[in-house]
C-alpha positions in Angstrom: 32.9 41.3 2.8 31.7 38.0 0.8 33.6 37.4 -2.4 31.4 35.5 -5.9 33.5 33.5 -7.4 32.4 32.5 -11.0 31.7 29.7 -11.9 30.9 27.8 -15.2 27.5 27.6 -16.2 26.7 23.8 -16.3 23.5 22.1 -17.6 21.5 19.9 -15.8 23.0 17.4 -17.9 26.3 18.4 -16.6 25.2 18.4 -12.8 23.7 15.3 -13.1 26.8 13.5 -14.8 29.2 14.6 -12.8 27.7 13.5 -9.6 27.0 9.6 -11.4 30.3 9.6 -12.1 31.8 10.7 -9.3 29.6 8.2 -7.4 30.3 5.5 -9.5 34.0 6.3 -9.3 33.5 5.8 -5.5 32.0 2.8 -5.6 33.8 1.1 -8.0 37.6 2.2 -5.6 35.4 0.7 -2.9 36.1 4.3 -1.6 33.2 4.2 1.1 34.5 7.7 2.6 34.0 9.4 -0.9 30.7 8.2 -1.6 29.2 9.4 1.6 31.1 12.4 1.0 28.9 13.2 -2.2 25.2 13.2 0.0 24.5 16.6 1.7 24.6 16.9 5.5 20.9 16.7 5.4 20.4 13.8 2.9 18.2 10.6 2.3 18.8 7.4 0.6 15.6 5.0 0.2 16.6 1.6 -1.4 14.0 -0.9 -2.7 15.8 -3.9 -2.9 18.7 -3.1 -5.0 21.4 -2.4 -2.1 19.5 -4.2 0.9 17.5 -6.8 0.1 15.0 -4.6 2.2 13.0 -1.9 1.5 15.3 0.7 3.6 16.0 4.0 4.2 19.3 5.5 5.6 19.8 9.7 6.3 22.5 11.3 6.0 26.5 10.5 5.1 26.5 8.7 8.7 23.8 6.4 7.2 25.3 6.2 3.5 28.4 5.0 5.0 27.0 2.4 7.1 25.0 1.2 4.2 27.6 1.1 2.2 30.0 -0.7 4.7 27.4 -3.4 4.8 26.4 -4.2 1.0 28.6 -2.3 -1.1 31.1 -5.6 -1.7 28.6 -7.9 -2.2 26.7 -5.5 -4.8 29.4 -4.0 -6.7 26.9 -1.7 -8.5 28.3 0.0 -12.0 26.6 1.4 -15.4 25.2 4.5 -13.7 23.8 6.3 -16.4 21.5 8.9 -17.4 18.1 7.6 -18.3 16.8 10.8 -19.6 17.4 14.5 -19.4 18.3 16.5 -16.2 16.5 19.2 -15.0 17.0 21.9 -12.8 14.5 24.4 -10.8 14.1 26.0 -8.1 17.8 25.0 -7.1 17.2 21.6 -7.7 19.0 19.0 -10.4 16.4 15.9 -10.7 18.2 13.2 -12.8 16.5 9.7 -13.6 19.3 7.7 -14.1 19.9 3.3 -14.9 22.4 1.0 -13.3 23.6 -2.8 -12.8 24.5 -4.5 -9.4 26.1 -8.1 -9.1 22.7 -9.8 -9.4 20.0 -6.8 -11.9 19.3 -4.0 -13.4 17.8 -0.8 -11.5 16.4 2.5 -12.0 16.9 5.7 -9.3 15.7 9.0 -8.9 18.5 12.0 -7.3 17.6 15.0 -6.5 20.5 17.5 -6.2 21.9 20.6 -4.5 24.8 22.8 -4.5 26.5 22.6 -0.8 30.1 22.9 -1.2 30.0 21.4 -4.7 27.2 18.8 -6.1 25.8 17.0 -3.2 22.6 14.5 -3.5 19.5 15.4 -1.3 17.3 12.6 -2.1 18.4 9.4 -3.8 16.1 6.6 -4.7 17.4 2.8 -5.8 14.8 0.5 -7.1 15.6 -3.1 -8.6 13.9 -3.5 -11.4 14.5 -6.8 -13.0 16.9 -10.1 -11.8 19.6 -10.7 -14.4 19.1 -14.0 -16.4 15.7 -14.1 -14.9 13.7 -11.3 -16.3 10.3 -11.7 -17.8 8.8 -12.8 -20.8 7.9 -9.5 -22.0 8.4 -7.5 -25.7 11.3 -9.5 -27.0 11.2 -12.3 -25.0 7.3 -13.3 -24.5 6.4 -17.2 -25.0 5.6 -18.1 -28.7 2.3 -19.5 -27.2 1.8 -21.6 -29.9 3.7 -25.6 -30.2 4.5 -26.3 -34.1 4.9 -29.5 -35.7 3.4 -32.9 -34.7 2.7 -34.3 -31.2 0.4 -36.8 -30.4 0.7 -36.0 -27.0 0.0 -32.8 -27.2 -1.8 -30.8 -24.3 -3.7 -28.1 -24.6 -3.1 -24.7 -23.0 -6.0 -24.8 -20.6 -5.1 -28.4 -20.2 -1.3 -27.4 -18.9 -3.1 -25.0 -16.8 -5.7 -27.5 -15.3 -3.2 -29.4 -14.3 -1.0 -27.4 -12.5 -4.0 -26.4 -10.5 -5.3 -30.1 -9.7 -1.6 -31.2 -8.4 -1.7 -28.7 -5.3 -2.0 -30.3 -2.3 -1.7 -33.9 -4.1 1.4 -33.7 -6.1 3.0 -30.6 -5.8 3.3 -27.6 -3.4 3.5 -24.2 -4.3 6.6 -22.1 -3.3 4.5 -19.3 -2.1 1.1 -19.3 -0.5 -0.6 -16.3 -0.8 -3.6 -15.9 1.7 -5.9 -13.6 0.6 -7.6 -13.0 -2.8 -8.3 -9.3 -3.0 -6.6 -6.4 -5.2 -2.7 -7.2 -3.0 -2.8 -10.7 -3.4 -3.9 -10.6 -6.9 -1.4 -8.1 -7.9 1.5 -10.0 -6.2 -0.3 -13.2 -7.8 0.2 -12.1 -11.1 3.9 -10.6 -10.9 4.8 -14.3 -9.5 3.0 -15.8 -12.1 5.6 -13.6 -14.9 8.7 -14.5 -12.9 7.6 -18.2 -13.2 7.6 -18.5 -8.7 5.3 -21.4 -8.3 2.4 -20.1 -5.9 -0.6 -20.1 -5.5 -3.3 -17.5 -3.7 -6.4 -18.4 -1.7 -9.5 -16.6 -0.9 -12.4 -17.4 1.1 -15.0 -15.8 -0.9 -16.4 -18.1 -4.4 -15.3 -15.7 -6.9 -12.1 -13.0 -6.8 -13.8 -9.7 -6.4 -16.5 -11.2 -4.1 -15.0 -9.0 -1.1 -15.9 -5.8 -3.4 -19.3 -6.9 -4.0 -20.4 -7.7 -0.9 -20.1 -4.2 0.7 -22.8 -1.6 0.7 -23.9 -0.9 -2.6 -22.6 2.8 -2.9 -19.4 1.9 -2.3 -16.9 3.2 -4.7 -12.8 4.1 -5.3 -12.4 7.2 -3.5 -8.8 7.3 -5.6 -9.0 8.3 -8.9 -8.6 5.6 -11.7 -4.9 6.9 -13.0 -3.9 6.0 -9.7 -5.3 2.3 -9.2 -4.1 0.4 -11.9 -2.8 -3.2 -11.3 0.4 -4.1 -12.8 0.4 -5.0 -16.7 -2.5 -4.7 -17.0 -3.9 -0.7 -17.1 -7.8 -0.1 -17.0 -8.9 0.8 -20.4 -9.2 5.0 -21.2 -13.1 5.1 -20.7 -12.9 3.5 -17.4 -14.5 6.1 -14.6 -12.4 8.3 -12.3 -14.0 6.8 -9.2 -14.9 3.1 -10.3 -17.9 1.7 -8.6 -17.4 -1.3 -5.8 -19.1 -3.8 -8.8 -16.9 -2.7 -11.9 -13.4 -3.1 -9.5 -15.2 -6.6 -8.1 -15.5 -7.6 -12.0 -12.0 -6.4 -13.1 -10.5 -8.7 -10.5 -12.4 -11.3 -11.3 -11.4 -10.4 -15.3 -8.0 -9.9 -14.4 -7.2 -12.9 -12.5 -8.7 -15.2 -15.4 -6.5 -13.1 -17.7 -3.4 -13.1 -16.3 -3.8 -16.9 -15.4 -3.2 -16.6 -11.4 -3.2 -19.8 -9.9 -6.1 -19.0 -7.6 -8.6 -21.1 -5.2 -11.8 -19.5 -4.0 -14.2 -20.9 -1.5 -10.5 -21.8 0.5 -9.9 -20.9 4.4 -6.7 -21.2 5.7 -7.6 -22.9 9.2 -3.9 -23.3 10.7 -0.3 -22.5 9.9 2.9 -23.5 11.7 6.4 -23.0 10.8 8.9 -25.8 11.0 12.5 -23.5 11.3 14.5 -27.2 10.7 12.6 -27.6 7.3 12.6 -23.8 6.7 8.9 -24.3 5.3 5.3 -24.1 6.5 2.4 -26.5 6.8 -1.0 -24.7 6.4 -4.1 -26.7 6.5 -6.9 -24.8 4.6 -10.5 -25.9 3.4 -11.5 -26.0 0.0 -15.3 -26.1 -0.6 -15.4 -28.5 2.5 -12.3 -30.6 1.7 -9.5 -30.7 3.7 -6.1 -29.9 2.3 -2.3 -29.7 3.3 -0.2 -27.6 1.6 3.5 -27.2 2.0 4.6 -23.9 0.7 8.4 -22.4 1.7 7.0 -18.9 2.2 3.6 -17.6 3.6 2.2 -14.0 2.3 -0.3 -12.9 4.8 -2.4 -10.7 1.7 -5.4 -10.1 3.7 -5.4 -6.4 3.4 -3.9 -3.7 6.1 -7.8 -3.1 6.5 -8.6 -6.2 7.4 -8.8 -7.0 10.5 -12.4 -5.3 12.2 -11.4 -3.4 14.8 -15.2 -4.1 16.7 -16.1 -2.4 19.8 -17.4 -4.2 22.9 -19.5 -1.9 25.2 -21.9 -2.6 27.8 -25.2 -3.3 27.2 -24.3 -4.3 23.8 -25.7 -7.9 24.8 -29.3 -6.2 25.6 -29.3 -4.1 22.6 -32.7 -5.4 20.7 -31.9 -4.5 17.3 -29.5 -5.0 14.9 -25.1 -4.3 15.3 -22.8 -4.4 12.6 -19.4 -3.8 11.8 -18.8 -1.4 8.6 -17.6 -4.3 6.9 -20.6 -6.3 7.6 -23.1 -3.6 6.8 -24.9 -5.0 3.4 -26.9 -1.7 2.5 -29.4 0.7 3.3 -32.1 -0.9 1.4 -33.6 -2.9 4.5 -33.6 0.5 6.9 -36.2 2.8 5.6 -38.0 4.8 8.0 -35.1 3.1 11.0 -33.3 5.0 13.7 -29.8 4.4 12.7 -26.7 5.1 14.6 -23.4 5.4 12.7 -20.5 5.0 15.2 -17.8 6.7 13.4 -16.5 9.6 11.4 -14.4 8.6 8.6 -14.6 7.2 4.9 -16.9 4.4 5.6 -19.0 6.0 8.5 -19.6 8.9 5.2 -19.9 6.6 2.8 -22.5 4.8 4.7 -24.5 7.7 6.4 -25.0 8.8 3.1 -26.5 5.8 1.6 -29.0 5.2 4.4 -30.0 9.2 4.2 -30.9 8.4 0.3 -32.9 5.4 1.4 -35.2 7.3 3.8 -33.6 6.5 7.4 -33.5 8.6 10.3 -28.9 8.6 10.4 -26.9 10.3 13.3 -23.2 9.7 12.9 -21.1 10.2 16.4 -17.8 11.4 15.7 -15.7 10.6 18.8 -12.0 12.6 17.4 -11.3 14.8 14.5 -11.6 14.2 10.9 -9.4 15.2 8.5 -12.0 15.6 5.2 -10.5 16.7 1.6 -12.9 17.2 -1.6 -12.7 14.7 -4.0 -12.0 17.3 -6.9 -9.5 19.0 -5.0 -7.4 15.8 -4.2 -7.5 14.8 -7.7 -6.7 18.4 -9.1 -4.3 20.0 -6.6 -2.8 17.1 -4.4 -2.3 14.3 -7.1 -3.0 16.0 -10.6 0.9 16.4 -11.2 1.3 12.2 -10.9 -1.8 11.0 -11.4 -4.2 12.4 -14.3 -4.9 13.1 -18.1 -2.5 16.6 -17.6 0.6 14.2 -15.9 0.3 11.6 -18.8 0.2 14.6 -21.2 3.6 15.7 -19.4 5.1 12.0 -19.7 4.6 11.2 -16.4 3.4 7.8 -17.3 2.0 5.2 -14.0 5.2 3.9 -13.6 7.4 7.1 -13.6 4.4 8.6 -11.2 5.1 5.5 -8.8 8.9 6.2 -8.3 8.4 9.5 -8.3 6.9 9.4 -5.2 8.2 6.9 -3.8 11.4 8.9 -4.0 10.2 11.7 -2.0 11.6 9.7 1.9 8.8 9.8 4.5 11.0 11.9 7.0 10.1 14.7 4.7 7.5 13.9 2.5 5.0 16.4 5.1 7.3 19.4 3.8 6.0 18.3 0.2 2.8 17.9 1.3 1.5 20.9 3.7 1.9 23.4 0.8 -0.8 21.3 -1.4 -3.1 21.4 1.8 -3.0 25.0 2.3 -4.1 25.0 -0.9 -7.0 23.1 -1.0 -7.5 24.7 2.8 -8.3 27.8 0.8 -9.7 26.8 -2.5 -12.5 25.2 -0.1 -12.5 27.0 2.6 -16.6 28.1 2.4 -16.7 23.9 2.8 -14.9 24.0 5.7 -16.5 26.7 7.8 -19.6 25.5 6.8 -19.3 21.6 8.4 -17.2 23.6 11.4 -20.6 25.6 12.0 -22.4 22.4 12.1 -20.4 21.2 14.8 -18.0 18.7 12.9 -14.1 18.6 14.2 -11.9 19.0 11.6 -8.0 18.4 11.1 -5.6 18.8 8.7 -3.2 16.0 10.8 -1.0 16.7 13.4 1.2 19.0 11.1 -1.3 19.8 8.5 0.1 17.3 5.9 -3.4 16.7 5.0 -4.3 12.7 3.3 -1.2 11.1 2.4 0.8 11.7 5.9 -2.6 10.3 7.5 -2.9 7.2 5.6 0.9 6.3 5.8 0.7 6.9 9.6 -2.1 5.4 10.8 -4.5 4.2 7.8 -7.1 6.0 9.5 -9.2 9.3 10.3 -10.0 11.0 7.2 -12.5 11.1 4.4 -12.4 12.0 0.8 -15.7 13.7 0.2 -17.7 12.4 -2.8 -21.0 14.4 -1.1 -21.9 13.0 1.8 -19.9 15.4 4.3 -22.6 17.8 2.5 -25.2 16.2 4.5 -23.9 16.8 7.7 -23.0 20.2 6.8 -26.7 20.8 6.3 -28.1 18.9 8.8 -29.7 16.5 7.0 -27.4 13.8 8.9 -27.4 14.5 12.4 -24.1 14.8 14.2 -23.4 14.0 17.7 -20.0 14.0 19.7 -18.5 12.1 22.5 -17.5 8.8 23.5 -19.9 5.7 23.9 -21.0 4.9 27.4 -22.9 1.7 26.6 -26.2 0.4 25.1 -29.3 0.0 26.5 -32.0 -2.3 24.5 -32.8 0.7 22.3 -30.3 3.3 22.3 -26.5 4.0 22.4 -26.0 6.3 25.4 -22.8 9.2 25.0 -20.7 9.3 27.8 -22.2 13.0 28.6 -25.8 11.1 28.9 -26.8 12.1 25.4 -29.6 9.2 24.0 -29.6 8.2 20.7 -32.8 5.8 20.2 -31.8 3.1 17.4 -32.6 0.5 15.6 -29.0 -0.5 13.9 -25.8 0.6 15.4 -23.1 0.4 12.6 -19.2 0.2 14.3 -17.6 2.2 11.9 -14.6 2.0 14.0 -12.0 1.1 11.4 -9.4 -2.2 11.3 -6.8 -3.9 13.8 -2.9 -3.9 12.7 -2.6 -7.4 10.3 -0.4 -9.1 12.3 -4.0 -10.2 13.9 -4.6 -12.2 11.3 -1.1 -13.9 12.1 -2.7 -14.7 15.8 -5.5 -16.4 14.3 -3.7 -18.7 12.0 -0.5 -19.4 13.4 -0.3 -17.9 17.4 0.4 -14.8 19.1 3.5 -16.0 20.1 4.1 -15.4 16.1 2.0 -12.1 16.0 3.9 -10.6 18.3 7.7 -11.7 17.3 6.5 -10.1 13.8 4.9 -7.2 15.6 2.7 -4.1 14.0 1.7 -3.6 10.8 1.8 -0.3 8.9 2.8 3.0 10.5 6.6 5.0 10.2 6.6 5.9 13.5 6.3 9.4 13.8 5.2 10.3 16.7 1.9 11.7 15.8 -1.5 10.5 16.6 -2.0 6.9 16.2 1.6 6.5 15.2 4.1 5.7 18.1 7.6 6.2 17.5 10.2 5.1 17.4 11.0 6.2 13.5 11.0 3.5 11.3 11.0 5.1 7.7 9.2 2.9 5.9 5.9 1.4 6.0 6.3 -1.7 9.0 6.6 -5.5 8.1 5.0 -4.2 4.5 6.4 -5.7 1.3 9.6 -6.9 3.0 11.0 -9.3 5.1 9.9 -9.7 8.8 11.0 -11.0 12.2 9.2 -14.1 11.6 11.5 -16.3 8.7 9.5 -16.6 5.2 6.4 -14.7 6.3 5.2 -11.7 4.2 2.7 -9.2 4.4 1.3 -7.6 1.3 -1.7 -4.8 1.7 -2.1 -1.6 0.6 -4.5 0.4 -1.6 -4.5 -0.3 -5.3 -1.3 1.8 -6.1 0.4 0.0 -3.6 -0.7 -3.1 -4.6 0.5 -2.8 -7.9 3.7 -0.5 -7.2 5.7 -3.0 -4.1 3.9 -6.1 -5.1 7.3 -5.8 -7.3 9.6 -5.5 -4.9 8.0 -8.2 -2.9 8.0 -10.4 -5.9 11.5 -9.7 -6.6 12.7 -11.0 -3.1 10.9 -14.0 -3.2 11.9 -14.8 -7.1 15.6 -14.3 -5.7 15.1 -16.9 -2.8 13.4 -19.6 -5.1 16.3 -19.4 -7.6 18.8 -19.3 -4.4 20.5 -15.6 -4.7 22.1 -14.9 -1.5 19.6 -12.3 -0.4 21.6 -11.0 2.6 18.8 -8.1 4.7 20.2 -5.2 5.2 18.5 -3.1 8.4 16.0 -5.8 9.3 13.0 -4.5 10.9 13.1 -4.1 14.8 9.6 -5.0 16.9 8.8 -1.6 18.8 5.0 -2.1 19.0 3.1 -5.3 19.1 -0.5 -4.7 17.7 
């Protein structure tokens, strides 16, 4: 026989409160045992920043408690607070709620649940702002203009040309940011508010230049709610999918705007780390002139698809016509009426199979593994319309709240979240699906059938958001072949089952190396490997080896290697944890004990 007992009927409001304070009554007794004691048995914490100087996650009380043990003095958080109303559904209390810690202000996300009394599921901590060094926005923006007399009196532009001509001469920036595309733009311009000294280098002679030198029908795949940079939002007409030229422009707009100290036509041609002096000496060309630079900390922005990952096979050195790798491939325009081999089965092997059908060539992709493919329109409307569209911003789920929204959701169960959007997209286009299946194209869902997200987060790799090429192959209109590469002969790539595909361009669409490659080439591999792999949680699926992680590796937070930084991601990433990062480094240049909680191990090397 069960007995009900009755119970009040409490609001969210009520749920919510109760738990802050309860929390914040643990806390504040230094009662470690009672804190943990409020997170369910199954339970997450993510922090970013606030608690561990880290971007971190921690399951269950077990992991609460050791958090706790380690940061909780040094902290002393207080002022929780509701931020907004509670709400409740399906079982579920979600509170947005405020609070201060010994050195800022943060903002957190729980999600709760009735186990033996009010327990948190999911709680997210995000710093949001360093006490006594917030930004000069609303109320506190500059006055811009000087008044009264001064007959020394510099212009803006002046004060800014300036400060670029004394890097390298008589002044070095605090940061140096390698890498000039939509990361190291985004963490360019959050420096630039917080008033870090850096400065951000780019090979190519204008920002945006790595957009506009891709193939021409290159586009956002990611809708344009989801791919603003930070302060700056794209304006209300902008398209959904921006082409590669518009996005290459608004960089170019937005770091003239937002007044990034920024060199273009600049290599970096060595690095080296001197651990007595706690700084690095890069030596980088500048439009052939050879500069030193001294900076404290080194961001490695290159992008986690950076690195070509190009194939060497035999015969390669006998093929007679042309090789390229994706990111090397200019265009279709020069291969009417060519035999063209597309080595590859993801966004850009689509992306450019499609662009060389429309010009008039003969295009055979080879998928060598499954491809995970979702329809444009479906992503948009079923996986991301709730946080990212004209309906979420109707429902007052603005960029920002959209961003720590999900990043509350902890990657140990962010699949459960996910699979049920799949299914439905599995069945709203599931004519699309048999129909590429009876052309002959593998198709997955991932490993658990967590569809795009779970994919990229993993492993960056092996899907394709459809903007109409996959019709093609459906159709037969881009042949298909399947296997592995043998080798080359002068005119042909040859499967591995003895298939022949005469060509006259072979295009490696074979993806990007982890970007701790890019640390090999400019400092060692000694350093490569002490920092390890890039990207990946470790989950034990395809592409991803374990151990788990729980968050994104060496991304957006400190490393193995001391003041090195890696900053990459698409353009909500770039503009979400180019925060985060920025706050860590603002903390370190105005000497805040930044003790790192749950440093990173090195599991993996490349």
């Amino acid at each position: 026989m069960t007995t009900t007992l009755d119970r009040p009927q409490l609001t969210a409001d009520d749920i919510a409160m109760r738990w802050l304070q309860d929390f914040e009554s643990a806390l504040s007794r230094r009662d470690i045992p009672a804190a943990a004691g409020l997170f369910a048995t199954d339970s997450y914490w993510r922090d970013l920043v606030s608690f561990t100087w880290n971007l971190k996650t921690v399951e269950n009380p077990d992991g609460v408690t050791d958090l706790l043990t380690h940061n909780l003095d040094r902290v002393s958080p207080e002022e929780f607070e509701l931020s907004e109303p509670a709400a409740t559904a399906d079982g579920v209390t979600e509170a947005w709620f405020t609070f201060t810690t010994s050195v800022g202000r943060g903002k957190g996300l729980v999600r709760l649940i009735d186990e033996d009394g009010i327990k948190a599921w999911t709680v997210l901590t995000s710093l949001q702002e360093i006490t006594g060094h917030e930004e000069p926005r609303g109320t506190r923006r500059v006055k811009g203009a000087e008044h009264g007399v001064d007959p020394e009196r510099k212009s803006w532009s002046e004060k800014l040309a300036e400060e670029d001509a004394a890097w390298g001469a008589t002044a070095d920036p605090y940061i140096l940011v390698v890498g000039g595309g939509q990361g190291g733009i985004a963490l360019g311009a959050r420096l630039r508010q917080l008033g870090v000294p850096s400065l951000v280098i780019d090979r190519w002679e204008r920002p945006g230049d790595q957009w506009r030198s891709r193939y021409k029908s290159l586009c956002l795949h990611d809708p344009v709610w989801y791919d603003h940079l930070p302060y700056l939002k794209f304006p209300d007409n902008w398209p959904v999918f921006a082409p590669k030229d518009k996005i290459a422009d608004w960089l170019e707009f937005y770091t003239k705007v937002m007044e990034i100290p920024y060199w273009s036509s600049t290599t970096a041609a060595s690095a080296k780390y001197d651990e007595a002096e706690g700084r690095w000496t890069v030596e980088v060309d500048r439009n052939g002139e050879k500069v030193t630079l001294r900076p404290t900390h080194l961001v490695m922005a290159t992008g986690m698809s950076g690195k070509p990952s190009i194939p060497t096979f035999p015969g390669s050195d006998i093929f007679k016509g042309e090789q390229q790798h994706s990111s090397q491939h200019p265009g279709p325009d020069a291969y009417a009426g060519k035999k063209v081999v597309v080595i590859g089965s993801n966004n850009s092997a689509f992306d450019i199979c499609g662009a060389l059908y429309e010009n008039g060539a003969d295009v055979t992709m080879v998928q060598r593994s499954s491809t995970h493919i979702v329809k444009s329109d479906s992503l948009v409307e079923i996986a991301m319309g709730d946080l990212y569209s004209e309906r979420a911003l109707e429902n007052g789920v603005t960029t920002e709240k959209a961003d720590l929204i999900f990043a509350s959701l902890p990657y140990r169960i962010m699949h459960e979240f996910q699979i049920p959007l799949y299914d439905q997209i599995k069945e709203a286009d599931k004519d699309f699906y048999q129909r590429m299946e009876a052309a002959g194209f593998d198709l997955d869902f991932g490993d658990d059938e967590s569809g795009l997200f779970l994919k990229y987060l993993r492993r960056g790799s092996g899907y394709y958001i459809d903007v109409g090429s996959a019709e093609l192959v459906a159709d037969g209109k881009v042949k298909l072949a399947k296997g592995q590469v043998d080798h080359l002969t002068e005119d042909a790539v040859v499967l591995s089952d003895g298939t022949e595909l005469p060509a006259d361009l072979v295009v490696y669409a074979t993806g990007y190396g982890s970007m701790n490659g890019w640390v090999a080439d400019l400092v060692d591999q000694e350093t490569a490997d002490k920092v390890g792999k890039c990207w990946g949680l470790g989950s034990e699926t395809t592409k991803d080896p374990g151990p788990w992680e729980g968050e994104q590796r060496n991304m957006w937070k400190p490393t193995q290697q001391e003041n090195l930084w890696f900053m990459g991601g698409n353009l909500h990433q770039a503009r979400h944890y180019s925060l985060y990062l920025a706050l860590q480094l603002k903390a370190r240049h105005e000497g805040i004990e930044t003790p790192v909680y749950g440093l990173q191990e090195v599991h993996h090397l490349s």
